[in-house]
N, C-alpha and C positions, 0 to 999 in steps of 0.2 A: 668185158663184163660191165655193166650198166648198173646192177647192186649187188653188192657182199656184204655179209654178217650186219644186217638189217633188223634189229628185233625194237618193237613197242609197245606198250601197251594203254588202252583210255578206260576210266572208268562209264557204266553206263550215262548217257546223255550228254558226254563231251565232244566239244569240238576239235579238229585241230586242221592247221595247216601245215605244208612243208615248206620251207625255204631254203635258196641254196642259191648259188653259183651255175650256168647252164653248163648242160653236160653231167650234174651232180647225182642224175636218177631221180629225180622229182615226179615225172611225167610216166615213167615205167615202175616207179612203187605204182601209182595208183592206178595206172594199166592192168598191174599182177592183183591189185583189191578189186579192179569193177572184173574180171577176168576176161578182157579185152586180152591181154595174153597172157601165159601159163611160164610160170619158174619153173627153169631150165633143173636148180639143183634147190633143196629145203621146201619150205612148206609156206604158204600164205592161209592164215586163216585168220576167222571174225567169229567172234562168240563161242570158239571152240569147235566151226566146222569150217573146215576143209573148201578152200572156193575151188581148184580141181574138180573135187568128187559130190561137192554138197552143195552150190551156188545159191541155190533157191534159195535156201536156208539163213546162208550165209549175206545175202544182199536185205533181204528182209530188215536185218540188223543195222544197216547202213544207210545213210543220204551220201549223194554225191552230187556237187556243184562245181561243175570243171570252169 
């Protein structure tokens, strides 16, 4: 398992980064937010939709700069 019990939250217009140690799930949280790939167990969502079932919606809300 790559992330367990992962929860965050930002207020509108923030930014953030992750850091960590390699190996820590850095690269596959944000795999599971651009939905590059899909969690296995729990939910990933942005502004309250669904990136599984709602993406369009839900990337709208976001930038990403790999």
């Amino acid at each position: 398992m790559a992330v367990e019990d992962l929860t965050f939250g930002l207020a509108e217009g923030e930014c953030f980064a992750l850091l960590g140690v390699n190996g820590a799930g850095k690269s596959t949280t944000f795999k599971s937010l651009t939905g590059e790939i899909e969690a296995t167990s729990g939910s990933v969502k942005v502004g309250g939709y669904e990136i599984a079932t709602d993406f369009r919606r839900a990337s709208k809300l976001m930038g990403y700069c790999p």
